[in-house]
C-alpha positions as CSV (number, residue, x, y, z in Angstrom):
1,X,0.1,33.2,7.8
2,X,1.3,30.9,4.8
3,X,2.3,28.3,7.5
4,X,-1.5,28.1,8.5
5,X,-3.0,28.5,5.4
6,X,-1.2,25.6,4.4
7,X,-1.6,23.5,7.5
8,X,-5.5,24.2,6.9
9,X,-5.3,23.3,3.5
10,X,-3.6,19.9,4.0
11,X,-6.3,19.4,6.9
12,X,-9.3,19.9,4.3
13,X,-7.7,17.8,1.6
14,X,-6.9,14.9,4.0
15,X,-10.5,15.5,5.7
16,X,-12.4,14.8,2.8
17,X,-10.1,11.9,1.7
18,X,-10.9,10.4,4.2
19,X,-14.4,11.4,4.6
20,X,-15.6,11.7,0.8
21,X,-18.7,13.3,1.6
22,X,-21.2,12.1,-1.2
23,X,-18.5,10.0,-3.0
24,X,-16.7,12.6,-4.6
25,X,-13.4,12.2,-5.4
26,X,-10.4,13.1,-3.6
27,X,-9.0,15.8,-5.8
28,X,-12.2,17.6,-5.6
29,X,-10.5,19.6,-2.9
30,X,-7.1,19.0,-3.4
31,X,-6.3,20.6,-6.8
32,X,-8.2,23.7,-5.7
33,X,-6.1,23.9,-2.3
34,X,-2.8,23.3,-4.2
35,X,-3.7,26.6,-6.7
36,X,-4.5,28.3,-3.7
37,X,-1.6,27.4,-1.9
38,X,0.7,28.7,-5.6
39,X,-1.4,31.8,-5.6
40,X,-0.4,33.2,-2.2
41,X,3.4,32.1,-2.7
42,X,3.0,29.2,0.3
43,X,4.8,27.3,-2.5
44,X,7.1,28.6,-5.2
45,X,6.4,27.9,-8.4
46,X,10.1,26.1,-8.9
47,X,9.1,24.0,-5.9
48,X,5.6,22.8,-7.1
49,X,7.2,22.1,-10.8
50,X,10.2,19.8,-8.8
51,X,7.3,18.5,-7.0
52,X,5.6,17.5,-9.4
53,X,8.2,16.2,-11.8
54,X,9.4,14.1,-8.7
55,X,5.9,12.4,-8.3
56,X,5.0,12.2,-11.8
57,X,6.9,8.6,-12.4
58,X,5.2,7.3,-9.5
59,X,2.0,8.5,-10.3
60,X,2.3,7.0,-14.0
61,X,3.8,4.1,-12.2
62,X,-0.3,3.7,-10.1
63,X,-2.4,4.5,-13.0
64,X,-0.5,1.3,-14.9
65,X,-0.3,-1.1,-11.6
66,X,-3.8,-0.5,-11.6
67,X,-4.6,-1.1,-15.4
68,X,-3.0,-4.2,-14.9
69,X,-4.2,-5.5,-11.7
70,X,-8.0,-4.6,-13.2
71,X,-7.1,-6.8,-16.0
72,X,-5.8,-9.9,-14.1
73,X,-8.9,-9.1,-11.7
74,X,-10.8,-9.5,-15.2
75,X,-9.2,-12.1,-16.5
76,X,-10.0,-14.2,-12.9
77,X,-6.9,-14.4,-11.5
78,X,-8.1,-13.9,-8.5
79,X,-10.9,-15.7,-7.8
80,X,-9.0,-18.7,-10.0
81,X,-6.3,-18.3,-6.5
82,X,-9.4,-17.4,-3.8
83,X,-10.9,-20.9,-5.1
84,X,-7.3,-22.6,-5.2
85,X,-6.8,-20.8,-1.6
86,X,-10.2,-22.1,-0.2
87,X,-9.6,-25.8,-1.2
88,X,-6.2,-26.1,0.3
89,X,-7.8,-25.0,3.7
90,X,-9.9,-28.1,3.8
91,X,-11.9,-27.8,7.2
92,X,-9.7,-25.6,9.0
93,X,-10.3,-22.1,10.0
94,X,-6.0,-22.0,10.8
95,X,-5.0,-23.2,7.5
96,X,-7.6,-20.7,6.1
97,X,-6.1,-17.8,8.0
98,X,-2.8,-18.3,6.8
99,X,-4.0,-18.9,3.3
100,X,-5.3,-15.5,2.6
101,X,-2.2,-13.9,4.4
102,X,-0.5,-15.6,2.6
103,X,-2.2,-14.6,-0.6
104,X,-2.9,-11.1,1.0
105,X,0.5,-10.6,1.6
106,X,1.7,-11.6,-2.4
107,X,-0.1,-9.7,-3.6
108,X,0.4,-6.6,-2.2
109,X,4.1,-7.0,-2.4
110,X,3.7,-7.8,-6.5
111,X,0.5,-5.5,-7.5
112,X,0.7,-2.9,-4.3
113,X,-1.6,-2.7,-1.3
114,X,-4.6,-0.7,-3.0
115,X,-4.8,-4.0,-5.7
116,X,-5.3,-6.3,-2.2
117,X,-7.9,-4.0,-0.6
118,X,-10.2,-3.4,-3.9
119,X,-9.6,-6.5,-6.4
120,X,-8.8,-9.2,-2.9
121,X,-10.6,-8.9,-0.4
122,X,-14.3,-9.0,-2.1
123,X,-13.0,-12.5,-3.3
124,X,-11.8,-13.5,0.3
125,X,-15.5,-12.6,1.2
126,X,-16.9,-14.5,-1.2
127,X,-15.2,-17.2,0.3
128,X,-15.9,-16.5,3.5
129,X,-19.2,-17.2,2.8
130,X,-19.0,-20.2,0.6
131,X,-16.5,-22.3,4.2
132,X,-19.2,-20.2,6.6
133,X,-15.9,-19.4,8.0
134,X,-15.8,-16.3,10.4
135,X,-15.1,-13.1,8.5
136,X,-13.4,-11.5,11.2
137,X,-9.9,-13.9,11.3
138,X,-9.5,-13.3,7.5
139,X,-10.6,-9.5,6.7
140,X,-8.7,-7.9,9.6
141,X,-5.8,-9.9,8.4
142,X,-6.1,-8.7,5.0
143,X,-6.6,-5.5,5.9
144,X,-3.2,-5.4,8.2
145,X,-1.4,-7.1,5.4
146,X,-2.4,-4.5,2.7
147,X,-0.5,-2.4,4.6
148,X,2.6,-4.4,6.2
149,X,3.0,-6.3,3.2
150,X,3.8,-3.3,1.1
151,X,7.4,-3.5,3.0
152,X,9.0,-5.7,0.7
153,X,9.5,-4.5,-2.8
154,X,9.9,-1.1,-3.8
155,X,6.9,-1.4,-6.3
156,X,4.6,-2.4,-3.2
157,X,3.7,0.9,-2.4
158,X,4.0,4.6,-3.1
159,X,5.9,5.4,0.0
160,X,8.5,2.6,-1.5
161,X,8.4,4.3,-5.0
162,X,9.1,7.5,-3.1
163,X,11.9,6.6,-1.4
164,X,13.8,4.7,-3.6
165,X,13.6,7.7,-6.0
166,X,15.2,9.5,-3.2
167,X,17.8,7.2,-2.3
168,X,18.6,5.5,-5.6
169,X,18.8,1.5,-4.2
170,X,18.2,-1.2,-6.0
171,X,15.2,-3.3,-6.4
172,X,17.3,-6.4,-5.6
173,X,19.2,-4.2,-2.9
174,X,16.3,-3.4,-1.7
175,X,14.6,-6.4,-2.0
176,X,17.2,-8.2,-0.1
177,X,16.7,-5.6,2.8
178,X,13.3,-5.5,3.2
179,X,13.2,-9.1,3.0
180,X,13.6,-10.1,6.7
181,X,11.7,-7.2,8.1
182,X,9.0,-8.4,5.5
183,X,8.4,-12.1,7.0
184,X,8.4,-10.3,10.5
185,X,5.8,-8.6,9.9
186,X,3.8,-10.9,8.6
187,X,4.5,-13.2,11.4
188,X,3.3,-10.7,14.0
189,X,0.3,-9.8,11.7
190,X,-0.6,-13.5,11.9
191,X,-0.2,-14.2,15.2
192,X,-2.0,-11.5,16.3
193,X,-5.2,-12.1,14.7
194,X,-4.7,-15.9,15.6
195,X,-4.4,-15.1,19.1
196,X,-7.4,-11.7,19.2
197,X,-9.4,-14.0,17.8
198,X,-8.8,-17.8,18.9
199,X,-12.7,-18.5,19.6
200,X,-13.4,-17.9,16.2
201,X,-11.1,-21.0,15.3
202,X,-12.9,-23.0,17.3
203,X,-15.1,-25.0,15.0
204,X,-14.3,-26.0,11.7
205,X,-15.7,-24.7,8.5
206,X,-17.2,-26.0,5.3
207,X,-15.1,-27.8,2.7
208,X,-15.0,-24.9,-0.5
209,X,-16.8,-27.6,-2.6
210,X,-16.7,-25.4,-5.9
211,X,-15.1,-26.2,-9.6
212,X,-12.6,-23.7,-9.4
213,X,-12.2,-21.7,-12.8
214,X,-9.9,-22.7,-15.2
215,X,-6.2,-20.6,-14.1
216,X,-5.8,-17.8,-16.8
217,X,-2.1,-18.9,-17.0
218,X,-1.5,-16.0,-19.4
219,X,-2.4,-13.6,-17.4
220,X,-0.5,-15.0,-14.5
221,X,2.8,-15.1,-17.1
222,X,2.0,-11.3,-17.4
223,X,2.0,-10.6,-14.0
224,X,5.2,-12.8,-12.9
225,X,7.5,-11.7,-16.1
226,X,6.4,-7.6,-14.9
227,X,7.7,-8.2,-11.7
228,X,11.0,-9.8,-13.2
229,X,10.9,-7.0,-15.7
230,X,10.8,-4.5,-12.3
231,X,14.3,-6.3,-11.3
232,X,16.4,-6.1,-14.6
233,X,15.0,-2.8,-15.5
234,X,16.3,-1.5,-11.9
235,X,19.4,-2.9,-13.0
236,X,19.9,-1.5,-16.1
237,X,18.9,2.2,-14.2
238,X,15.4,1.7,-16.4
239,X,12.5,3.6,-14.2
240,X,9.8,0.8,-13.0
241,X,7.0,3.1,-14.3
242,X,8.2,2.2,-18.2
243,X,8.3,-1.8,-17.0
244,X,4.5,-0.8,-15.5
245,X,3.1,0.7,-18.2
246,X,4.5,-2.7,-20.7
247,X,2.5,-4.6,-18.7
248,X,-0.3,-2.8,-18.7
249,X,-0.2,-2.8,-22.2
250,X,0.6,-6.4,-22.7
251,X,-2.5,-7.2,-20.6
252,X,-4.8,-5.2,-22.3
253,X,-3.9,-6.1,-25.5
254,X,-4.4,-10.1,-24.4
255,X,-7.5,-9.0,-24.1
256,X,-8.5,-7.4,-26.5
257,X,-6.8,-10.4,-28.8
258,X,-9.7,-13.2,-27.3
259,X,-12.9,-9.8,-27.2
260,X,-11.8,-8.7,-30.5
261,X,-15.7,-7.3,-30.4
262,X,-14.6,-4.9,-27.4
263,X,-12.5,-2.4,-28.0
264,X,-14.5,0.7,-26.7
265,X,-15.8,-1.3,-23.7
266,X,-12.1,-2.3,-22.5
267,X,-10.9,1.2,-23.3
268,X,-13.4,2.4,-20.8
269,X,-12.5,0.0,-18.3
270,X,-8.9,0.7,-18.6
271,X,-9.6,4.6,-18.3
272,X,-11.5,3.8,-15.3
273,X,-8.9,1.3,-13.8
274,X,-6.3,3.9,-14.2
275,X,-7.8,6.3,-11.5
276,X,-7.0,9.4,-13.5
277,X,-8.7,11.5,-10.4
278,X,-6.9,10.0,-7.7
279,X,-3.5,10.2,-9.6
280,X,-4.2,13.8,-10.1
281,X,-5.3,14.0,-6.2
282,X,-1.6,12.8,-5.4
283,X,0.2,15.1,-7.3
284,X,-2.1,17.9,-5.5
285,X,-1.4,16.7,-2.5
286,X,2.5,16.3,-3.2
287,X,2.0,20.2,-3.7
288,X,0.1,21.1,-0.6
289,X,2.7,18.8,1.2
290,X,5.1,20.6,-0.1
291,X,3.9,23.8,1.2
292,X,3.9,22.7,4.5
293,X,6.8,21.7,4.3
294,X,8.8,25.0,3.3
295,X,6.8,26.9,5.9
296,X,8.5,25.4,8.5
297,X,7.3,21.8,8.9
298,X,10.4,20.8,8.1
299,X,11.9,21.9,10.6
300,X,9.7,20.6,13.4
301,X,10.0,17.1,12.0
302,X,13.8,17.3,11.7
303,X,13.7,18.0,15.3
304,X,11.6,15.4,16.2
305,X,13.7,12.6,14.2
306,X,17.1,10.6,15.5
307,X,20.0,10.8,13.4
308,X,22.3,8.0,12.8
309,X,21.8,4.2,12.0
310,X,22.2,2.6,15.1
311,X,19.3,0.4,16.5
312,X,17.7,3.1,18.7
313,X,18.1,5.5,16.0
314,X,16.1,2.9,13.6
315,X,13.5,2.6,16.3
316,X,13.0,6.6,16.8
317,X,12.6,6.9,13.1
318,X,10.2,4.0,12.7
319,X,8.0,5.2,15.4
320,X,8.1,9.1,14.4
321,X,7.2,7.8,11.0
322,X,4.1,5.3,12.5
323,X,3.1,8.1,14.5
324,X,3.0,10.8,12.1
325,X,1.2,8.3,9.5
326,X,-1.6,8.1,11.8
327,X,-2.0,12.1,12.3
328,X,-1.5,12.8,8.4
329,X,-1.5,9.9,6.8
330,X,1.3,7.8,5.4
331,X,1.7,9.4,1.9
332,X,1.8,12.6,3.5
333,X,4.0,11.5,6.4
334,X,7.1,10.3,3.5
335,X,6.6,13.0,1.4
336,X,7.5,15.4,4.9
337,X,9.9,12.7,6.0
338,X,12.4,11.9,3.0
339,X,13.4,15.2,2.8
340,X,14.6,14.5,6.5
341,X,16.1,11.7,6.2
342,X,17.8,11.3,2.7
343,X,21.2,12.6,3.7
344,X,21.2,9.6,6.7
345,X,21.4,7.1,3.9
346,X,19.4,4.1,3.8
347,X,19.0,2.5,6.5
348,X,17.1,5.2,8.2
349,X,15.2,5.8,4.9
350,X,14.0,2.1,5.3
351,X,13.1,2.2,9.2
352,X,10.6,5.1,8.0
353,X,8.9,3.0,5.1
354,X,8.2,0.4,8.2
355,X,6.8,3.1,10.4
356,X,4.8,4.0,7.4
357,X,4.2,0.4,6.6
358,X,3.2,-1.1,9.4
359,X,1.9,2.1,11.7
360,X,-1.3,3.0,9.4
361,X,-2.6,-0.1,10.9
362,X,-3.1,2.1,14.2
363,X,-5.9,3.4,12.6
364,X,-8.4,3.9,9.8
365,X,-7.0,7.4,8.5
366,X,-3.6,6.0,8.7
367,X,-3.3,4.7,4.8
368,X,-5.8,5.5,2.2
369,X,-5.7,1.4,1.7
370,X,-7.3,0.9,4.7
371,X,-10.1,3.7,4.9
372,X,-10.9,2.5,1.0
373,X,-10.7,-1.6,2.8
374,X,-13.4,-0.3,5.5
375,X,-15.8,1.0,2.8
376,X,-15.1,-2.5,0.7
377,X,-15.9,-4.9,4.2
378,X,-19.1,-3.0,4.8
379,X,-22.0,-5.0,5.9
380,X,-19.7,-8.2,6.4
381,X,-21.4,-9.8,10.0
382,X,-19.1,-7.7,12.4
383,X,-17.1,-6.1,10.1
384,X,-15.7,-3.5,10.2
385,X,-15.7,-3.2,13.9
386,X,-13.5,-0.3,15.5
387,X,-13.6,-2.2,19.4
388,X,-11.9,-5.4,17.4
389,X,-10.1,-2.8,15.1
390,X,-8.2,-1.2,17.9
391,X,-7.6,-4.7,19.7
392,X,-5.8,-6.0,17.1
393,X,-3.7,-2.4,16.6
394,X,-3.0,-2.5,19.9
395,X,-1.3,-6.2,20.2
396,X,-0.1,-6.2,16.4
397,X,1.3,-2.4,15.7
398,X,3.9,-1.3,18.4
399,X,5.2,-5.2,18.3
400,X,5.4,-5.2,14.4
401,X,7.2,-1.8,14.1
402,X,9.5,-2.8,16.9
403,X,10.3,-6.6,15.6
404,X,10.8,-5.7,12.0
405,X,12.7,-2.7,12.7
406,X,15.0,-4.7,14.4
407,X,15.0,-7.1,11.8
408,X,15.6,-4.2,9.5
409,X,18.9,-3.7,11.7
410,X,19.9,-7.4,11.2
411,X,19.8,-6.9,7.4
412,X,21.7,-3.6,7.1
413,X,24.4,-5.7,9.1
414,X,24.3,-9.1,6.9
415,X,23.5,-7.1,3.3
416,X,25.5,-4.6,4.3
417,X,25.0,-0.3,3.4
């Protein structure tokens, strides 16, 4: 009975996630479920408190990626590089493409995947429509590449954050890992849309004839000296949420230092930026996870999942994990996977983050990214489109989680274990 109850009650929370009937938020449901889910004993007490001490860092860790991507988003970083992006396309739909992967692609691997999807992509539309370039090329690639380009650093995404809790690598070490796999990725992310959607590259587009905005080189400084701070702290065995939360604070106190006049309005907007809902949503959902996990979840999945580290055993884990991304979604899918895997060490550990990298882009429920990217490209001409979603799944997924699993392989072999 506690195995279904908890089964249902990850269903609802992930049902409404993904559906947010009426806009309301994602812990609406989840909160409640996890009380539930204590009350009846489907989770200890002990294993909600480890749960929840275990996510905490990461959670913290969002709320102040967020803070500061909101500011740099304020500040114009991002339409400063969209204008930067646009002009170095010239006439070319190609060179436009790769531009915003390129960018896509950066930025998720310095300011995660959510920061591409919400703060990103409405300036690669505003683009779009300043080159008349064809949306589709350019959104569906941003969209993949919220998602695949999360593979590279272990601040890219939750499911990184996750893991290398679990594991205890580097962020150089894993850096250095997830390199190769990264630019794979990329590459098949590219060439996919290039090739789904070569008659769309047929004409050229319209030179971006705008000023672009003075570069807020301070808050760019911000951002780049964070992302070395992420690399010595790891070093030094510091957690990456205190590095976070230093930049969050340097940013907002930047700007407070030139909108001296502002104080309550930035406050709000950095309450806001910080998602306190959503952050509370994840630890719910840790919880619920969790639940299903001790009533015999576990045990299923273990089954399922190779052991070892050879190439096929890579492979079995990064398609398990793609697969089981799609049916609960990827945050979901680590938190009932590294339990699994841990004790394999880390190559194994890594082949899931691709699974859960790189398989969400299967389908919309797949990463929380992508269903929040879908709601952001409404009312684009032709976008979102499930027919041309699917399509580009189809030729960019399997080939993606294959090539940079192998890649993956390569690495564990050059960098070593």
């Amino acid at each position: 009975m506690d195995e279904t109850l908890a089964l249902l009650g990850l269903a609802a929370v992930l049902a409404v996630s993904i559906a947010r009937p009426k806009g309301l938020p994602e812990a609406v449901v989840a909160v409640p479920v996890a009380l539930v889910l204590l009350a009846i004993g489907a989770v200890s007490g002990a294993h909600a408190q480890n749960e929840t001490a275990r996510l905490a860092p990461v959670v913290g860790f969002l709320a102040a990626v967020l803070v500061l991507a909101d500011g740099c988003e304020r500040e114009g970083l991002f339409r400063a590089a969209g204008a930067r992006m646009a002009r170095s396309a010239g006439r070319s739909p190609s060179r436009l493409l790769l531009a915003v992967s390129g960018l896509a692609a950066l930025t998720t691997a310095v300011l995660s995947l959510d920061t591409t999807v919400v703060l990103l992509t409405p300036v690669v539309i505003v683009t779009l429509r300043a080159t008349r370039a064809p949306p589709r090329p350019a959104l569906y690639a941003t969209a993949h590449l919220a998602n695949t380009g999360s593979l590279l650093l272990p601040v890219s995404n939750l499911t990184n954050l996750l893991a290398v809790a679990t594991v205890h690598v580097s962020f150089p070490r894993f850096a250095g890992l997830m390199l190769l796999p990264w630019l794979v990725g990329i590459a098949v992310e590219v060439a996919g849309v290039r090739w789904l959607f070569r008659r769309d590259f047929a004409a050229p587009i319209e030179e971006y004839d705008e000023t672009p905005d003075r570069f807020p080189v301070v808050a760019g400084l911000i951002v780049a000296v964070t992302v070395v701070g992420f690399a010595v702290a790891s070093v030094a065995g510091l957690a990456p949420v205190w590095v976070a939360v230093a930049g969050a604070l340097v940013m907002t106190v930047w700007r407070l230092s030139h909108q001296p006049d502002s104080l309550r309005s930035i406050t709000g907007q950095v309450v806001r930026a910080a998602s306190p809902l959503f952050c509370l949503f994840v630890l719910a959902l840790g919880i619920v996870v969790r639940a299903v996990s001790d009533d015999g979840m576990a045990g299923v999945i273990r089954r399922l999942t190779p052991g070892g580290t050879g190439l096929w055993a890579l492979l079995g884990v990064a398609a398990v994990a793609a697969v089981l991304a799609n049916v609960v979604n990827n945050l979901p899918a680590t938190l009932l996977l590294l339990p699994v895997l841990a004790g394999g060490g880390i190559g194994p550990v890594l082949a899931m983050l691709i699974g859960v990298g790189i398989g969400p882009n299967l389908s919309y429920p797949g990463s929380l990214a992508t269903l929040l990217w879908r709601r952001v490209v409404a009312g684009v001409d032709g976008v979102p489109n499930l027919a041309d979603f699917t399509r580009l799944a189809v030729v960019t997924v399997p080939a993606g989680v294959v090539l940079a699993t192998l890649a993956l392989w390569v690495s564990l072999r050059v960098v070593g274990t």
